[in-house]
N, C-alpha and C positions, 0 to 999 in steps of 0.2 A: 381751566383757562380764565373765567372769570376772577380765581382768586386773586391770579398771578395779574390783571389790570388792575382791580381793585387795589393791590398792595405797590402797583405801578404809579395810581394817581395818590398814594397814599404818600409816599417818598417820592413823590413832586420837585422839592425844593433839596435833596440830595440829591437824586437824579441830575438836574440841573447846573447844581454844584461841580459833578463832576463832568460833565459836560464842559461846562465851561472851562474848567482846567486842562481838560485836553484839546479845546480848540484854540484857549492861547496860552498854550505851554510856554513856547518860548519867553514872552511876554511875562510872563507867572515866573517861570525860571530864571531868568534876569535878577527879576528883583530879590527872587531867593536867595542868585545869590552873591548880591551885594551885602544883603543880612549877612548870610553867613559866612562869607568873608569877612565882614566885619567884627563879626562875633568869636570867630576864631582868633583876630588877630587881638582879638581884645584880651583873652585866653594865653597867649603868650605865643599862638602856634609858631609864630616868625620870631621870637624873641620877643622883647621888653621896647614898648612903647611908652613914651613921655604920656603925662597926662590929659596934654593939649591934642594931644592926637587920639587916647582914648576919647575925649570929649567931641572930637571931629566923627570918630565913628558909630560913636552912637549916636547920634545926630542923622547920620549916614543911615542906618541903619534903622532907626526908626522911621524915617522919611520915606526909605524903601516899604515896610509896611503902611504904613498910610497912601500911598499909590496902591499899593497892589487891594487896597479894601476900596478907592476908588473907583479904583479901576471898576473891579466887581459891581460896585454898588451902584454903577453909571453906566454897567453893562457896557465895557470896555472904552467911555466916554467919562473923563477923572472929572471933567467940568460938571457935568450931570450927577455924577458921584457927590460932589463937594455939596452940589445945590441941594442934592437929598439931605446930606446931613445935617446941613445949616437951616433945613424947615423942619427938623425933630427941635432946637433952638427957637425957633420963633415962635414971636406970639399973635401970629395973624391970624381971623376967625377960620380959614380956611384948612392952619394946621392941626387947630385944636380938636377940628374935625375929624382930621386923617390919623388923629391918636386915640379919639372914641372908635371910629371905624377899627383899629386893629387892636385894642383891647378888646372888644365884641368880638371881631374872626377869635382872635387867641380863646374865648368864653367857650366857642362853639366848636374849634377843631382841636383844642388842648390835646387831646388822643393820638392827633395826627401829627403835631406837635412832638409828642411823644417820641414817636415813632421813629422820627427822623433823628433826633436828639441821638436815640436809641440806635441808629446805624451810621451815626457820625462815631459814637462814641467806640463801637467795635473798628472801626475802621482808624479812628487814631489810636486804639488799645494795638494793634496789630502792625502800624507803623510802627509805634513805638518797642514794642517786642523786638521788631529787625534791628532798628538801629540800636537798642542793645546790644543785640546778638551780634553787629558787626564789629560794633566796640569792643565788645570784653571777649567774645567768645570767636575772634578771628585774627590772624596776624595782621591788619592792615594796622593799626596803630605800632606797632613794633618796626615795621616792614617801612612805615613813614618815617619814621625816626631814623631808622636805621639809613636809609636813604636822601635824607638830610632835607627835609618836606617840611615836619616839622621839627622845631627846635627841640634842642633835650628838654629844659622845664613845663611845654608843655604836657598836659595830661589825657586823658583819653574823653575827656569831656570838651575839649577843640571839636574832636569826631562826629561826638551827638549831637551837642550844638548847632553844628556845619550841616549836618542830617537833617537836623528839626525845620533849621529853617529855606530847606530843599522842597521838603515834605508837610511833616506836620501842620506847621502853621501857616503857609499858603492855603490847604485844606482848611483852617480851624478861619483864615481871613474870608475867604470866597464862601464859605460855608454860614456863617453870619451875616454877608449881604445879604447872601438867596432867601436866607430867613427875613430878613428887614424886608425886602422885596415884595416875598411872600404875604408877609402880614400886611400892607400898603396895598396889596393885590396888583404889582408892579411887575412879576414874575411873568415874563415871556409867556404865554400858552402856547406856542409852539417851540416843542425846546430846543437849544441851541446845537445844531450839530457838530 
């Protein structure tokens, strides 16, 4: 039992992590997926976009992740989000302070560090597995096309892409707040249900 808290307060800031993506899913999901809508369409899924409107959607598209890492990072508060990031920039006595402070924690839990790194990292290895596996090794790209979803020149990388930015990188955005967080000692102690 003790291992099992021990390895609990050890993956703190995963734990967290997913916490928090399942209390604001929807929120999270959204912006997912304006990404990947955009990113498909950038991909050809609907056919061939003028340039002016690739450059609208990535625009789109990046803007949706930088909210969704606000969001996180201001603990679903983008204003508080913003302000955290804009005091890693300053040069006020007080931030320079808050950046000795988390290189010292980083000196002293680097292990713990570690750790999390190390169950982030299985856990996008294992997203990313699926959404291969839905791409290449199942008829939903055939079955899209075929049903006029996506365009014929798109390719089965509209699919992953669409996937990624469902999955993967919402996890890989919320997943480097908690870390910013964490080091900052900003990180909820009582974690978010």
């Amino acid at each position: 039992m003790k291992n099992m808290t021990d390895l609990s307060t050890t993956l703190d800031w995963t734990q967290h992590s997913l916490r928090f993506l399942k209390k604001h899913f929807l929120v999270i999901l959204s912006l997912g997926l304006i990404a990947g809508l955009g990113r498909s369409a950038q991909l050809s899924a609907f056919g061939d976009i003028p340039f002016a409107v690739d450059l609208a959607l990535e625009v789109a598209i990046q803007s949706a992740r930088i909210l969704m890492f606000l969001f996180a990072l201001g603990l679903t508060n983008v204003r508080s989000g913003f302000k955290r990031t804009a005091a890693v920039f300053s040069m006020k006595k007080d931030s320079s302070q808050k950046r000795r402070q988390a290189l010292t924690k980083f000196k002293i839990h680097w292990k713990k560090m570690l750790w999390n790194l190390g169950a982030f990292l299985i856990m996008s290895f294992l997203i990313n597995l699926f959404i291969d596996h839905v791409a290449y090794e199942t008829c939903m790209y055939i079955s899209l096309r075929e049903r006029g979803i996506l365009h014929s020149n798109a390719s089965e990388w509209t699919i992953i892409l669409f996937l990624k930015n469902l999955s993967v990188i919402p996890l890989t955005l919320v997943f480097n707040a908690m870390c910013l967080l964490w080091l900052i000692n900003k990180l909820p102690v009582k974690a978010a249900q």
